[in-house]
Biotite code that builds the C-alpha atoms (Angstrom):
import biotite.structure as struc

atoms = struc.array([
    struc.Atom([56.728, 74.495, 115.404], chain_id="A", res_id=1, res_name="UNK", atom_name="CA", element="C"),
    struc.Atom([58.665, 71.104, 116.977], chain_id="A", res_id=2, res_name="UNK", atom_name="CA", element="C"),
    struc.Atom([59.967, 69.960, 113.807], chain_id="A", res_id=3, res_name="UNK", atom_name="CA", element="C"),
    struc.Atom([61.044, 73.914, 113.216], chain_id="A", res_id=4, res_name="UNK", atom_name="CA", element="C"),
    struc.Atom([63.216, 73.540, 116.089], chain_id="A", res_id=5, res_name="UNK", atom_name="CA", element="C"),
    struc.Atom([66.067, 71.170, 115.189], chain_id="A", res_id=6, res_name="UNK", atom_name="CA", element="C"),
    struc.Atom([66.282, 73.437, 111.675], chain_id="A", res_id=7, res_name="UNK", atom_name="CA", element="C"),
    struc.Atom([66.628, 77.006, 114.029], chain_id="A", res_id=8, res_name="UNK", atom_name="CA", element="C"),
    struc.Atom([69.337, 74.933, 116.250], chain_id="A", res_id=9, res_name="UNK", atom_name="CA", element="C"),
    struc.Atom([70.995, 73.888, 112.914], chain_id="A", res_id=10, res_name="UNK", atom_name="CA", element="C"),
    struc.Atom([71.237, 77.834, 111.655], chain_id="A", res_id=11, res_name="UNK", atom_name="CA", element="C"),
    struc.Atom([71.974, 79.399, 115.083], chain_id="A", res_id=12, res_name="UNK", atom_name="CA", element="C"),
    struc.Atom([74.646, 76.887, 115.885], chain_id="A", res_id=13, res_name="UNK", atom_name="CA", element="C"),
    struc.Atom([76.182, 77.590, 111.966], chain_id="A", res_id=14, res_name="UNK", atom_name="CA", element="C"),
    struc.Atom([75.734, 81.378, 112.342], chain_id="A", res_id=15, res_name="UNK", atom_name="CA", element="C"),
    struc.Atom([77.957, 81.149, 115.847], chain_id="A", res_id=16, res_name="UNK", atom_name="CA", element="C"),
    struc.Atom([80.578, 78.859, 114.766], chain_id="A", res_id=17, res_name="UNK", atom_name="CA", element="C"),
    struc.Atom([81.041, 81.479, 112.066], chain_id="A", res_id=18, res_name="UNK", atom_name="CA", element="C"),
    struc.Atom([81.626, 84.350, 114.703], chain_id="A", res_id=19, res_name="UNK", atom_name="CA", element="C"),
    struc.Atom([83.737, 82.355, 116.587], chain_id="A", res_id=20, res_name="UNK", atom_name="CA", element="C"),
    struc.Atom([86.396, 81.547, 113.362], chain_id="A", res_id=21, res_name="UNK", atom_name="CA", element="C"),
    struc.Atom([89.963, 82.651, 113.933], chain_id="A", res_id=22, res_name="UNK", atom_name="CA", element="C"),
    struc.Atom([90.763, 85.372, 111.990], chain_id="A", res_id=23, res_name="UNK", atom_name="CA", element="C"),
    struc.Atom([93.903, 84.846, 110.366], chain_id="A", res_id=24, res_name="UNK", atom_name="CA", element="C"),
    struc.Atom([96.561, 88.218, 110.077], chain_id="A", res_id=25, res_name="UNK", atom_name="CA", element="C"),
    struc.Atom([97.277, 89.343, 106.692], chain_id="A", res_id=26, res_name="UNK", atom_name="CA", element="C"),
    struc.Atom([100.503, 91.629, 106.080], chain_id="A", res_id=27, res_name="UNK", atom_name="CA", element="C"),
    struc.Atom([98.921, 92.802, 102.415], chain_id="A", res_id=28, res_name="UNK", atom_name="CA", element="C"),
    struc.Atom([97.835, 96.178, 103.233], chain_id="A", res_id=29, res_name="UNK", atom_name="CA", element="C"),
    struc.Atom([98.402, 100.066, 104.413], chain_id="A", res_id=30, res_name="UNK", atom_name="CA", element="C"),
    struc.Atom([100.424, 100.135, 107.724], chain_id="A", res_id=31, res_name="UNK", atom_name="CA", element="C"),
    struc.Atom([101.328, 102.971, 109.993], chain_id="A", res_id=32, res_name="UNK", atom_name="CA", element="C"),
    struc.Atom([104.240, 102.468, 113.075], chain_id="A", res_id=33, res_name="UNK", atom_name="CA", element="C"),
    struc.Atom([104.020, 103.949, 116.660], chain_id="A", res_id=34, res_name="UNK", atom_name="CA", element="C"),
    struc.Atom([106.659, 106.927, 114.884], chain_id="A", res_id=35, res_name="UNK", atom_name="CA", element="C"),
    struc.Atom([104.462, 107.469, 112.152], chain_id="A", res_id=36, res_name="UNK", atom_name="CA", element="C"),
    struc.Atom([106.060, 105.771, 109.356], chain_id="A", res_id=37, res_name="UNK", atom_name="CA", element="C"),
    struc.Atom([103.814, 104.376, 106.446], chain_id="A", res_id=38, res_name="UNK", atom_name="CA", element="C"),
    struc.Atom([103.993, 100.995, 104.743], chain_id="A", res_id=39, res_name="UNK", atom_name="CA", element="C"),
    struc.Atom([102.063, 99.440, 101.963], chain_id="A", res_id=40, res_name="UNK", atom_name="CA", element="C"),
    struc.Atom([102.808, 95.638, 101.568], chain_id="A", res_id=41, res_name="UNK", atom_name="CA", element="C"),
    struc.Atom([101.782, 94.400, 98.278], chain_id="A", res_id=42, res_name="UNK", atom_name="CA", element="C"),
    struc.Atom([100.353, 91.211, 97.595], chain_id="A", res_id=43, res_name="UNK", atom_name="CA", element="C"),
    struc.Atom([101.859, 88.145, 99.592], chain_id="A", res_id=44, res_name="UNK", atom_name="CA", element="C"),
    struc.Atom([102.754, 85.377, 96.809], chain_id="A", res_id=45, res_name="UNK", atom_name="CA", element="C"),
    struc.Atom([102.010, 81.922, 97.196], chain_id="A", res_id=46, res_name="UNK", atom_name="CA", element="C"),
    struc.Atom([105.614, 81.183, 98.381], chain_id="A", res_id=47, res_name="UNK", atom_name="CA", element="C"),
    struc.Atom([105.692, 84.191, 101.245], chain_id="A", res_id=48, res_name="UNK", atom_name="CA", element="C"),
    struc.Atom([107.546, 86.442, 98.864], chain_id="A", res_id=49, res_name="UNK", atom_name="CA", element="C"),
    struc.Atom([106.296, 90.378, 99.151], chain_id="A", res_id=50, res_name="UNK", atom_name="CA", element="C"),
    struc.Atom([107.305, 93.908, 97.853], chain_id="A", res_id=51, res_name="UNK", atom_name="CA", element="C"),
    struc.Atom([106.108, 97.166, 99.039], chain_id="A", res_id=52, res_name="UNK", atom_name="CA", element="C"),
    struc.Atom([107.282, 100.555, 99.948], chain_id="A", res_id=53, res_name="UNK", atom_name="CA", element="C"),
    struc.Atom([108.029, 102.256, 102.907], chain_id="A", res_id=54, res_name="UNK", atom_name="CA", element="C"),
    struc.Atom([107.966, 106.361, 103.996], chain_id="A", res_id=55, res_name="UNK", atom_name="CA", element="C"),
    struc.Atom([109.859, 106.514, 107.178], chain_id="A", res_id=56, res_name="UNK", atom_name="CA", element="C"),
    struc.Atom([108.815, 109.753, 109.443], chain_id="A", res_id=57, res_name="UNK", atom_name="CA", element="C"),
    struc.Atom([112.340, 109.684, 111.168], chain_id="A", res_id=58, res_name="UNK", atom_name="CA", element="C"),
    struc.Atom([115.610, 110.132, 110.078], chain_id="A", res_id=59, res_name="UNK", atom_name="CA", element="C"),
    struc.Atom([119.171, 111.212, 110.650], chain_id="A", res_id=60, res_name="UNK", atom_name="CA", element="C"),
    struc.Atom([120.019, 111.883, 107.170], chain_id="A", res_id=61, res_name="UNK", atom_name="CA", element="C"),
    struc.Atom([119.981, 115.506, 105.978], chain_id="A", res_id=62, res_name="UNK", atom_name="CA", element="C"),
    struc.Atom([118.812, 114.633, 102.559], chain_id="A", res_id=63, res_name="UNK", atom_name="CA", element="C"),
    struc.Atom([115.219, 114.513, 102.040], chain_id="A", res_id=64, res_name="UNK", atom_name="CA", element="C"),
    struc.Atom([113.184, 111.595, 102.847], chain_id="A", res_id=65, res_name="UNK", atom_name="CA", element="C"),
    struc.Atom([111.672, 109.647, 100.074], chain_id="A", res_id=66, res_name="UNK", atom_name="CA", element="C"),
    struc.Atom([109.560, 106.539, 99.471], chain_id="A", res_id=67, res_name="UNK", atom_name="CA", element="C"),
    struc.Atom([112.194, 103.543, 99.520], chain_id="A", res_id=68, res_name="UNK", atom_name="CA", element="C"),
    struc.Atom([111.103, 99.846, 98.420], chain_id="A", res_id=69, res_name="UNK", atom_name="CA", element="C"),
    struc.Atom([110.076, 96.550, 100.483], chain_id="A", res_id=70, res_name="UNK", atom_name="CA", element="C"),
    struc.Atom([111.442, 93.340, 100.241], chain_id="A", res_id=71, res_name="UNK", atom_name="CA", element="C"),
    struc.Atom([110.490, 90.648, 102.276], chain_id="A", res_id=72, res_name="UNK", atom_name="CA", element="C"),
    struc.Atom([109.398, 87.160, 103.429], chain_id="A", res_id=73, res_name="UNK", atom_name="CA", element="C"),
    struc.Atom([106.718, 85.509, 105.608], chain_id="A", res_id=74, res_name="UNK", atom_name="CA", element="C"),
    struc.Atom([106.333, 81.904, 106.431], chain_id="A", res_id=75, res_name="UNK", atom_name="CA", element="C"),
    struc.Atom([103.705, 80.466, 104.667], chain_id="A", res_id=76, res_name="UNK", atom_name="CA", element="C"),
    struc.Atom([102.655, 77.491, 106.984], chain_id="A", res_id=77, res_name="UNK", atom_name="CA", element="C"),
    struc.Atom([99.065, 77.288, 106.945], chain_id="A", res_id=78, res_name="UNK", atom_name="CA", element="C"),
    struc.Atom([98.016, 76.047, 110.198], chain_id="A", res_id=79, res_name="UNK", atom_name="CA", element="C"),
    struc.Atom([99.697, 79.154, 111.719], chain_id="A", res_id=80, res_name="UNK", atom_name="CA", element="C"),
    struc.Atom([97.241, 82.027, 112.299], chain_id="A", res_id=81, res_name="UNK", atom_name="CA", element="C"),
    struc.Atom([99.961, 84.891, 113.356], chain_id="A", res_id=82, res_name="UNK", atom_name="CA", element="C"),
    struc.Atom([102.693, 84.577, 110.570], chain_id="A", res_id=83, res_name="UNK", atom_name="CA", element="C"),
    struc.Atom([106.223, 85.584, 111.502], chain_id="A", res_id=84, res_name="UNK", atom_name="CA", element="C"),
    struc.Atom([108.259, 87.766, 108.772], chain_id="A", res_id=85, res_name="UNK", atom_name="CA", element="C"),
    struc.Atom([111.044, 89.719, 107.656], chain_id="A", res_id=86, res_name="UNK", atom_name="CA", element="C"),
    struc.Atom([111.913, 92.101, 105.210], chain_id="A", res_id=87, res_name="UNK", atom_name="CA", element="C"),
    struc.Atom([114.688, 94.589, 103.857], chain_id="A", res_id=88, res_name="UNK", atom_name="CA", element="C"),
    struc.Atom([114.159, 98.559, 103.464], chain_id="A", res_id=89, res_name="UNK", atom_name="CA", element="C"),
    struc.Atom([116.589, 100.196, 100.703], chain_id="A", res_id=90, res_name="UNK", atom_name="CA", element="C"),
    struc.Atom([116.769, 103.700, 101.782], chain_id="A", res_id=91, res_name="UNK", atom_name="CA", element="C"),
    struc.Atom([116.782, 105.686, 98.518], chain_id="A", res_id=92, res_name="UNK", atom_name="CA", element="C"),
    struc.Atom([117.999, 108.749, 99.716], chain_id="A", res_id=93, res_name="UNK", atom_name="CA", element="C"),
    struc.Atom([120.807, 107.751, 102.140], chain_id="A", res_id=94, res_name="UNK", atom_name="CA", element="C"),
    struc.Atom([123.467, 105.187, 102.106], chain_id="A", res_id=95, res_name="UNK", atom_name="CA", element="C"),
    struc.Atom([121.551, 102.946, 104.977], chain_id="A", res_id=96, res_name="UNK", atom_name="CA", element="C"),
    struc.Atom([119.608, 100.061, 105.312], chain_id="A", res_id=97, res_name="UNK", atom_name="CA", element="C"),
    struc.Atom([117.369, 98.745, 107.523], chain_id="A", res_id=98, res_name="UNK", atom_name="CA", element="C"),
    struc.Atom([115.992, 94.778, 108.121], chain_id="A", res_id=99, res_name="UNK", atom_name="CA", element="C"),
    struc.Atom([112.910, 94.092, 110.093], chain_id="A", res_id=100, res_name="UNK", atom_name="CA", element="C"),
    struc.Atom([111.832, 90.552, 111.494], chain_id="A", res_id=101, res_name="UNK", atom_name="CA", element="C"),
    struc.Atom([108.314, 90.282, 113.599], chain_id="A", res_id=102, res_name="UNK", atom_name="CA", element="C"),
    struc.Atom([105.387, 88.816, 113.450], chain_id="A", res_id=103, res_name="UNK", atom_name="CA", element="C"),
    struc.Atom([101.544, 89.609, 112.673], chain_id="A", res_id=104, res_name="UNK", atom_name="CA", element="C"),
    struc.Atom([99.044, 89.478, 115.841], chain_id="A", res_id=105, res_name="UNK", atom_name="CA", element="C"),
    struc.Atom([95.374, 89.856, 115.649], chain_id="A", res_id=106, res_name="UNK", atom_name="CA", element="C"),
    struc.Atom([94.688, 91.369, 119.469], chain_id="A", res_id=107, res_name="UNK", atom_name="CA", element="C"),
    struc.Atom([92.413, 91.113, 121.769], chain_id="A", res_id=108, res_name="UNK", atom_name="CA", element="C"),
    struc.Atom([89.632, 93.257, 119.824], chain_id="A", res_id=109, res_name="UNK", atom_name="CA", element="C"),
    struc.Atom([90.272, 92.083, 116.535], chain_id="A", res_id=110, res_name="UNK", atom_name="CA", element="C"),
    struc.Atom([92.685, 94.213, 114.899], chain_id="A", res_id=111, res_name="UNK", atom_name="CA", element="C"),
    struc.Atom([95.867, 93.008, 113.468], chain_id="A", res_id=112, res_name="UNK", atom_name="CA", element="C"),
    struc.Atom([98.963, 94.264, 114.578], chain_id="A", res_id=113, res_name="UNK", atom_name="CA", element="C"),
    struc.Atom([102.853, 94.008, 113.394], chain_id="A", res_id=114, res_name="UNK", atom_name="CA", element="C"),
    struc.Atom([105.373, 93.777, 116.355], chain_id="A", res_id=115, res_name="UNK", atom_name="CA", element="C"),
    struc.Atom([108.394, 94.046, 115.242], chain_id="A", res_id=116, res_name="UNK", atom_name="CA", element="C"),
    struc.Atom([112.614, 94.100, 115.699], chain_id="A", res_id=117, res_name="UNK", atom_name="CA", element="C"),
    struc.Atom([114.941, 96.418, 113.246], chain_id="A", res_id=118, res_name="UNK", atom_name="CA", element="C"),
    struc.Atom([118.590, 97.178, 112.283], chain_id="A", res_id=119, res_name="UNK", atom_name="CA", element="C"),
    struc.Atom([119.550, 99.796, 110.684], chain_id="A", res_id=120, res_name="UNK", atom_name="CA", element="C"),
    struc.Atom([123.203, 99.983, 109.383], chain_id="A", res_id=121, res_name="UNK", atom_name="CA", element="C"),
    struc.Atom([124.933, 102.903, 108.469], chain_id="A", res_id=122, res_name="UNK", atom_name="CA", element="C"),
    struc.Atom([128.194, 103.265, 105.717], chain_id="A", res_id=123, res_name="UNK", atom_name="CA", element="C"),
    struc.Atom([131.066, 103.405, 108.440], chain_id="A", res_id=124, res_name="UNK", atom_name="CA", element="C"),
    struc.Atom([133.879, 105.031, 106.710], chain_id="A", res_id=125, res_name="UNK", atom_name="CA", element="C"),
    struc.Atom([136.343, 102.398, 108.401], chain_id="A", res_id=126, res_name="UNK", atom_name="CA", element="C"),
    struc.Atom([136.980, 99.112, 110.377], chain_id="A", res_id=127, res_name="UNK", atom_name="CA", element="C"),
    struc.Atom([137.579, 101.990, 113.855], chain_id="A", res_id=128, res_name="UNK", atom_name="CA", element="C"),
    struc.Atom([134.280, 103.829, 112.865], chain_id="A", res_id=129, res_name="UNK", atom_name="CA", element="C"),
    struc.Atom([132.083, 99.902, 112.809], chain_id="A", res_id=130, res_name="UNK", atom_name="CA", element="C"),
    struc.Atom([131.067, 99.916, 116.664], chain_id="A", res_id=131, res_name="UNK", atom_name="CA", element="C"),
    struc.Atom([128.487, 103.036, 115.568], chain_id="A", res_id=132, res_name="UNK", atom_name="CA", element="C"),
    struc.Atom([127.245, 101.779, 112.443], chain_id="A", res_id=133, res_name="UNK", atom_name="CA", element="C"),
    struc.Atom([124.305, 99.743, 113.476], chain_id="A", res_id=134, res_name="UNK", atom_name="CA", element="C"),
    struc.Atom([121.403, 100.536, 115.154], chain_id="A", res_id=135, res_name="UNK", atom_name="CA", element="C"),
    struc.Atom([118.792, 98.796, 117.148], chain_id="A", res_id=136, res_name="UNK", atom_name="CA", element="C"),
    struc.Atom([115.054, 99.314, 117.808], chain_id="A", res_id=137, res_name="UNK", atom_name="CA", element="C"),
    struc.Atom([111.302, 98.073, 118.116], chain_id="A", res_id=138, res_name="UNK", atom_name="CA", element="C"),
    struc.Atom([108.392, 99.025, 115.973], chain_id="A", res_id=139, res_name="UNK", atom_name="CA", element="C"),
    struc.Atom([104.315, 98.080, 116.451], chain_id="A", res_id=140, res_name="UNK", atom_name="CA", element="C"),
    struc.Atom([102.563, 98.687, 113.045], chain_id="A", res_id=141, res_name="UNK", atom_name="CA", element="C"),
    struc.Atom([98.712, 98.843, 113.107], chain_id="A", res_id=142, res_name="UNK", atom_name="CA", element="C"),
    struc.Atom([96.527, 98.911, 109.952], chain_id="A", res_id=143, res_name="UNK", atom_name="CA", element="C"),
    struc.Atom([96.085, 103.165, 108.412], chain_id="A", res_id=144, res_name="UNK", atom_name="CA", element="C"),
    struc.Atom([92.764, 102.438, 108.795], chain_id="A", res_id=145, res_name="UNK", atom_name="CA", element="C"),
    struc.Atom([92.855, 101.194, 112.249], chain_id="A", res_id=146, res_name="UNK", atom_name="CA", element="C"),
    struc.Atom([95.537, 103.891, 113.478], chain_id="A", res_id=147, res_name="UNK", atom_name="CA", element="C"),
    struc.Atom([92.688, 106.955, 112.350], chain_id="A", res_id=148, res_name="UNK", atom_name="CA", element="C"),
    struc.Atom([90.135, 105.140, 114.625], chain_id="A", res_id=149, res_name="UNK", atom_name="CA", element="C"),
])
């Protein structure tokens, strides 16, 4: 049983450096924001480079809402477990659109979270009409999965 025990401190110490890894947040996925809006962020190329779709919950337009496309960015640097990002969403069924910046946290539990910035800008039908053309607001996005918890 002595010469066991160097083999069993080997394995335990393996098995709890392995729940003690830092998980690393992924933006690839289902999201859903604190208004109930939808993402789904496709894959994440090598480069950063993504495309999704977005199904906003909110809006000012009359016209009815409809899935509009992602485009976006995030910083690929390795070492960096909560990547920052930004992306562009091309309203298809009003003349806005609306760019996000923010970065990916995985909180205190384990669950990764978007915290995010947007501005949305509006067609102003001239130069007097620009001061209400933009708008400015915050968005947390948690995983769908997460958010039915």
């Amino acid at each position: 049983m002595v010469q066991a025990t160097p083999l069993l401190l080997v394995l335990f110490l393996a098995l709890g450096a392995h729940s003690l890894a830092v998980k690393k947040c992924s933006l690839t996925g289902q999201w859903r924001n604190d208004l109930g809006s939808n993402m789904t962020i496709l894959e994440v190329k090598e480069n950063g480079d993504f495309t999704g779709k977005y199904l906003t919950a909110v809006s000012a337009s009359p016209l009815k809402i409809k899935e509009s496309p992602i485009l976006g960015s995030q910083r690929t640097t390795n070492e960096k477990k909560d990547p920052t990002f930004g992306f562009t969403v091309h309203w298809n069924f009003t003349d806005s659109i609306t760019v996000f910046t923010g970065q990916c946290f995985v909180d205190e539990h384990g669950k990764e979270v978007l915290k995010t910035m947007w501005l949305l800008r509006s067609h102003a039908e001239q130069p007097i009409d620009d001061w209400k053309a933009t708008l400015v607001g915050y968005n947390t996005f948690w995983r769908l999965q997460e958010f039915m918890d």
